[in-house]
N, C-alpha and C positions, 0 to 999 in steps of 0.2 A: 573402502572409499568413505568418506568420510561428506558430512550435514553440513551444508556451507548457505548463508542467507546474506544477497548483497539487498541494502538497504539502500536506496535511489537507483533505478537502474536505468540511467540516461547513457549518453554515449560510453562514457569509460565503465561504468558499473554494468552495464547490458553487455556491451563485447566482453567483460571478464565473467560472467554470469556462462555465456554463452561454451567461453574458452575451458573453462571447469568443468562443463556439464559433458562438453566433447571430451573429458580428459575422464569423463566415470565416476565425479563427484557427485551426489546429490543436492540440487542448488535449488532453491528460490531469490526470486527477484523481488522485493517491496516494491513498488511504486504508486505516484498519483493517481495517475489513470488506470483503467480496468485493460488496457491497450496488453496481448501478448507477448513474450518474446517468443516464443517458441523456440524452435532448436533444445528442447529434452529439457527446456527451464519451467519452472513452474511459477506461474505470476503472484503475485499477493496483492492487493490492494490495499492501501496503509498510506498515512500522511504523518509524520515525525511531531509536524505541531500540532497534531491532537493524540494523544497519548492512549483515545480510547482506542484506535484505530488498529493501534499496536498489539493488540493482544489476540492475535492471526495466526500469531508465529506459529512455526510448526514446534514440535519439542526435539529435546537431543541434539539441536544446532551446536557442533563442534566447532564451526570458527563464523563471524560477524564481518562483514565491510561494510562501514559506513559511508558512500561517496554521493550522499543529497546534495544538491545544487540550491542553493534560494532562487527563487522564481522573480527575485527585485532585487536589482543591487541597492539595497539602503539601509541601513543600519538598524532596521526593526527584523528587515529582513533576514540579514547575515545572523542576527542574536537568533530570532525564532528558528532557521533551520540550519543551525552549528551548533551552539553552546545550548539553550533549550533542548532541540532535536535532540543531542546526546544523551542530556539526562532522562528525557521521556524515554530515547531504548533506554539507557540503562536499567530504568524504573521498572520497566516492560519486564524485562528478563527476569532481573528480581522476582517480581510477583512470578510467574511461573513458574518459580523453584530455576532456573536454569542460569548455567555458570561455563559458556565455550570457554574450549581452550584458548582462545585469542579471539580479539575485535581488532580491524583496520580503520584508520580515519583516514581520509584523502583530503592533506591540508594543500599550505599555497608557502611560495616564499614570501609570499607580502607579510609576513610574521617578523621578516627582517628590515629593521631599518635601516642601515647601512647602504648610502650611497655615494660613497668614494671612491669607486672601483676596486673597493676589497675585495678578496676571496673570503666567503663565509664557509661553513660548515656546519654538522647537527652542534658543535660544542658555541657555536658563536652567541652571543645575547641575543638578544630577541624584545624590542622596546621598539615597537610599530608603535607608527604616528597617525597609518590612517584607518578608518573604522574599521575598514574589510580585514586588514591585519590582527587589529584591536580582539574583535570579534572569534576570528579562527583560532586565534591566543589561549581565548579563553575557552572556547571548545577542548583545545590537544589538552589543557590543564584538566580541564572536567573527565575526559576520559583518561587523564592520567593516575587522576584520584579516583576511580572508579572502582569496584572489586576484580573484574574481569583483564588477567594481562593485557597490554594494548602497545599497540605499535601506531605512530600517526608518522605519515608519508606525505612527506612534501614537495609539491610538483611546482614550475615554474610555466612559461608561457605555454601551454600546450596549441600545437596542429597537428592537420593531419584532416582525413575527410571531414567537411563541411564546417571545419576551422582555418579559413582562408586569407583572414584582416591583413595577414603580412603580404600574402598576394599580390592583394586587391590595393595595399598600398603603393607598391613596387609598379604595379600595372597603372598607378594613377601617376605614376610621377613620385611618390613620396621621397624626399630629400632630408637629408639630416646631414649636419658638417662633420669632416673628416675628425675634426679637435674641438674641443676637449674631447676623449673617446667618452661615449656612451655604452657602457658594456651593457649584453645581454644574455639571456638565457632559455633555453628551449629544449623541450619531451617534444616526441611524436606522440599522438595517441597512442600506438601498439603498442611504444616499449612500460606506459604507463600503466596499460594490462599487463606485459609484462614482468614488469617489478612485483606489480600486485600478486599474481600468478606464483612467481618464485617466491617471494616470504610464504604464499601460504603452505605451499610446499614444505618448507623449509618448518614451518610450525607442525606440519601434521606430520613430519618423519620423525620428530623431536627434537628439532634444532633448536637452540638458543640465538634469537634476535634479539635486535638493539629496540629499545623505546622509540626512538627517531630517526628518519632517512631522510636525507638530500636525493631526491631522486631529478636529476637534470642528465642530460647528454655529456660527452665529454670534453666538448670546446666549446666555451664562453666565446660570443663572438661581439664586436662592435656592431650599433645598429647601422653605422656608415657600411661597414663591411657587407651587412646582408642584404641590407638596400638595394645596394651597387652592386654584387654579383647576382641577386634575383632579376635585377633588369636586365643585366647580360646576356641568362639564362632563357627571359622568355621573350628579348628582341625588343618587338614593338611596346612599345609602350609610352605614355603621356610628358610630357614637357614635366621639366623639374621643378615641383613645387615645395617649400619648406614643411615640414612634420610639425603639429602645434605641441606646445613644450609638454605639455600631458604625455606625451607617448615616451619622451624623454625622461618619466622621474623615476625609473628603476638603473641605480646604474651600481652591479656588482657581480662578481664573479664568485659561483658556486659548486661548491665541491662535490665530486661525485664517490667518493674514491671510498668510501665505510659500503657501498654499494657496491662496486668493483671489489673488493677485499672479499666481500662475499660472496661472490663467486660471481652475478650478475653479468650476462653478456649482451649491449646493447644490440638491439637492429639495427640503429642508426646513432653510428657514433657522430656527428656531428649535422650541422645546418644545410651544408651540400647534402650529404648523401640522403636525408631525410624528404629536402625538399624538391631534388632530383624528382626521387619516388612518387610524391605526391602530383608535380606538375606534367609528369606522367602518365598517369592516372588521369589528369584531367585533359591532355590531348594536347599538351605544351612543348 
């Protein structure tokens, strides 16, 4: 079994910490707080943007996941815990003498500027216009140029427990017009452990992976589409009010298929079955 240390261990980094550890991995969890995860993980307390903090690690760490969250969405923010944060671990490691087999970065598609309702892909450009993209950009490069192989995974809108906004919209009324479409894109939480889960897999049997994943579900939906069947779904719901065009500026369709190729089996291949599950869950 193999030394595996997730570094942020918030929602997605905590449940894949927890999914390893149940699988016979030896895992530590970084995070801010001294708070435990328990379930067989062992905690670390560490903060990325002080680099002294870093130097906790345990040794003979065979594989890295990087999935820190900035605590501010604002551009001092995004820099100090993406593009900084990486090179502090990097720098970490280094001094240690230590060199895993692989690190994961858990990026975003806002890396893509493309909104024509193209379908993108890992080969597509990548010339973000707004900071958050800007930002993460520069992180996947920092870890690209690193010593350590690296793979950086790209997730789009994530839900799933106590990731609701799409909900909570649909329950408000939120409206958006049938035309022009507004494509969209959506992970559950679980399959986002999950993808993680399978690369690492996949590294620690010897497989060869790709630098970059598209990791999204398998149907790109219109935001008119999810809107309107999520109201459906949960009946009552608020008088139709328009969506303010913010919510509207991602409009592209993302490929998932270099992830399906590799064998990848989603839990939820699309927005129904996902959100099905979740509004389930909540007694919907």
């Amino acid at each position: 079994m193999a030394r595996i240390l997730i570094v942020g261990a918030g929602d997605i980094g905590g449940q894949l910490a927890i999914k390893l550890a149940n699988s016979g991995h030896d895992v530590w969890a970084m995070r801010r707080s001294d708070v435990e995860l328990g379930n067989g993980v062992k905690t670390l307390q560490g903060d990325v943007a002080d680099v002294e903090t870093l130097l906790c690690m345990p040794d003979d760490i065979n594989v890295v996941v990087y999935s820190v969250a900035s605590p501010v969405f604002s551009q001092e923010g995004y820099h100090k815990y993406y593009y900084r944060g990486i090179r502090h671990l990097l720098h970490a490691l280094k001094a240690q003498g230590q060199k895993p087999e692989h690190v994961f970065f858990t990026s975003s598609t806002s890396v893509y500027h493309q909104m024509d309702a193209t379908w993108v892909d890992e080969e597509s450009t990548t010339e973000p216009t707004s900071f958050a993209g800007k930002e993460l950009l520069q992180a996947e490069q920092a870890l690209a140029e690193g010593y350590i192989p690296a793979t950086t995974v790209r997730f789009p809108g994530i839900y799933g427990p106590g990731r609701n906004r799409m909900i909570e919209q649909a329950r408000q009324g939120g409206y958006c017009d049938p035309t022009p479409d507004v494509w969209t894109n959506r992970i559950h939480r679980d399959d986002c452990v999950g993808v993680l889960s399978f690369l690492i897999e996949k590294v620690l049997s010897g497989e060869k992976i790709e630098a970059v994943y598209l990791a999204c579900d398998s149907e790109p939906a219109t935001l008119f589409d999810v809107l309107e069947w999520m109201k459906d779904r949960i009946g009552e719901v608020e008088p139709d009010y328009d969506l303010p065009e913010a919510t509207r500026r991602a409009n592209r369709r993302c490929s998932n298929k270099r992830l399906i190729d590799a064998g990848y089996q989603f839990k939820f291949h699309n927005y129904q079955e996902g959100y099905d599950f979740v509004l389930k869950e909540m007694g919907l």
